[in-house]
N, C-alpha and C positions, 0 to 999 in steps of 0.2 A: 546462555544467551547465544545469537546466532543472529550476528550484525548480516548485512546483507546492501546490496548494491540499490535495493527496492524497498519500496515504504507497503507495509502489509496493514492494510483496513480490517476495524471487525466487523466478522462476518462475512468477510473473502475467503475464497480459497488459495491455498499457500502449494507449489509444489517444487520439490530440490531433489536433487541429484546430492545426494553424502557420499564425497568419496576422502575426504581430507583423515586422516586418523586422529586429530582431534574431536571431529563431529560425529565420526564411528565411536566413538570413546562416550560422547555424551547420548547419541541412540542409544548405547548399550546401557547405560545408566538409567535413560528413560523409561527402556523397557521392564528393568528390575525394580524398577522403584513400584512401590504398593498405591502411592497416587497415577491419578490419570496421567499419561507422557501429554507434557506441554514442556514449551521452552518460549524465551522472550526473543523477537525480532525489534532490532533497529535499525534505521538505515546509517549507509557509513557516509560519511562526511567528505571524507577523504581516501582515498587508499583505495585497495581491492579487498575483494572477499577472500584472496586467498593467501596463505601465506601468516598472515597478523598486520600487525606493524601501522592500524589504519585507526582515521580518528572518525568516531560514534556519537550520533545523537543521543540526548538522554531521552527521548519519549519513544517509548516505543508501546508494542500490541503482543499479549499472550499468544502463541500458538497452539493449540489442542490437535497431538497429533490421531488423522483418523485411518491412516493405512501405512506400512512399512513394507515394502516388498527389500527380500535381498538381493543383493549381486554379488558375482564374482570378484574374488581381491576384498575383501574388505566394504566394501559398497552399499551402499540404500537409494533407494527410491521410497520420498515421505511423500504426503496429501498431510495437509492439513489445514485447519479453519481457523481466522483471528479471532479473539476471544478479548478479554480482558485490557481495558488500555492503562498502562503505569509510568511513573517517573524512576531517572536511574539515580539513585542516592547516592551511591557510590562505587566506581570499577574495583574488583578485586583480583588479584594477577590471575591470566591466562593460563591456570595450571590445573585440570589437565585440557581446559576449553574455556571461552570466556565466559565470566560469571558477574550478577553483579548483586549489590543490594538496592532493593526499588519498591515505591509505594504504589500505591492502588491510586488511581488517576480517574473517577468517573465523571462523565461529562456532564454539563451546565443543563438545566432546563431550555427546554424549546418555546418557543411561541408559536403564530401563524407564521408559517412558510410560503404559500401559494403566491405569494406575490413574488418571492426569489425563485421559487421552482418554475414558473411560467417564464421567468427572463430568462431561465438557465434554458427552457427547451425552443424559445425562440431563438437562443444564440448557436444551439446545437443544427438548429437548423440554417443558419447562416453558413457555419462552418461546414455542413453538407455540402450546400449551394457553391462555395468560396473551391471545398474541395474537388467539386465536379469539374468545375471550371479550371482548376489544375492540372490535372491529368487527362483531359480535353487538350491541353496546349503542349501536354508533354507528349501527346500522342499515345494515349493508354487507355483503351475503350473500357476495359474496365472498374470503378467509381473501388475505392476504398470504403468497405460499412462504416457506416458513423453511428456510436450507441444513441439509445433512445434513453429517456428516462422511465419508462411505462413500469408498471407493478412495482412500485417502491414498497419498501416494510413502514406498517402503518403506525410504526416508534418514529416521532423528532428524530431521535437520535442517530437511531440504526438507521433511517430514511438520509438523514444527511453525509451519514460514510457511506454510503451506497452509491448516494450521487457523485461522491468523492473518487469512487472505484470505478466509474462509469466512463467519468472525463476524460477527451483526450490529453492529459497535461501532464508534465514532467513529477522528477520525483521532489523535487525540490516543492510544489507547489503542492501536491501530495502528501509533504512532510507536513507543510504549512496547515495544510485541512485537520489532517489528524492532529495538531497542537493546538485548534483554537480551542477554546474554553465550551462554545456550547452552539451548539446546531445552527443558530440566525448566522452567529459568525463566522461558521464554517460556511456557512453557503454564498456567504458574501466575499469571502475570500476566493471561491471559486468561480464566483462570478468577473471577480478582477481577471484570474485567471485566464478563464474562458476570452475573456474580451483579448488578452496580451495573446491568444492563439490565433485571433480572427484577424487582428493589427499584424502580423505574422504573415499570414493567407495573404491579404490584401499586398501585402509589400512584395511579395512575390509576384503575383500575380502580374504586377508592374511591367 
């Protein structure tokens, strides 16, 4: 396992710097092992990433690692893609990296979405709007890109952590998307979301 400061979606790309010698410990492990190197991300609660000592959500996302380059001292540079989403059944001590035992977690069936997905790109485009007008006042010609939603993957599923990966929104609200049950309620959650980022804009804007 390899809690982390950031909530990792499947079907994202994952990329770290390993320099801790615990996480050098569990690369090397990855690499020798006869199955594919994956490891579990979850986000941390509490605490930092480095060190230990930090409290861990239980849901988290497989990672399949797809590149290792080395470094000097001990060191990695990974790439990797989320995969698998699971629950953590139970922490097992930190020795020689964290580890847990956890079940397989797949997600809810989808319905029709086009009606959440249309509010989600109408509000994307508010927060355009809302952002121009910021940085207009702050004196900064020029505009922060705002994602679009265009080319989703044609899975409920995979389409709604996509959208989830997209959003400008915290990790907390990120965590929230990855733990809903099934793609209508992950988008409706993000639409909460999205709306607490525009109320956000506005108040500034003041």
């Amino acid at each position: 396992m390899f809690p982390l400061g950031a909530v990792l979606m499947p079907g994202e790309t994952l990329a770290l710097k390993v320099f801790e010698p615990r996480y050098a410990a569990m690369i090397d492990d990855l690499l020798t092992a006869e199955r594919d190197p994956e490891f579990g991300v979850v986000l941390i609660a509490r605490g930092h990433e480095v060190g230990g000592g930090d409290v861990r959500t239980d849901i988290g996302v497989t990672a399949r690692v797809t590149e290792v380059i080395d470094l000097p001292g001990r060191q990695f540079r990974i790439r990797a893609v989320g995969g698998e989403r699971f629950r953590v059944l139970r922490w097992l001590p930190d020795d020689p990296y964290p580890r847990a035992e956890i079940e397989w977690w797949p997600d809810g069936v989808g319905g029709d979405d086009s009606v959440l997905l249309a509010g989600l790109r109408e509000r994307l485009t508010t927060v355009r709007t809302l952002t121009t007008e910021l940085t207009r006042k702050a004196g900064i010609r020029r505009t922060p890109p705002t994602p679009d939603l265009d080319k989703l993957p044609a899975d409920p599923s995979a389409r709604s952590f996509a959208v989830a990966d997209r959003l400008p929104i915290g990790a907390a609200d990120r965590h929230d998307a990855l733990a809903a049950p099934d793609p209508l309620v992950r988008l409706q959650g993000l639409t909460d979301a999205l709306d607490d980022v525009i109320a956000t804009l506005r108040f500034r804007l003041l």
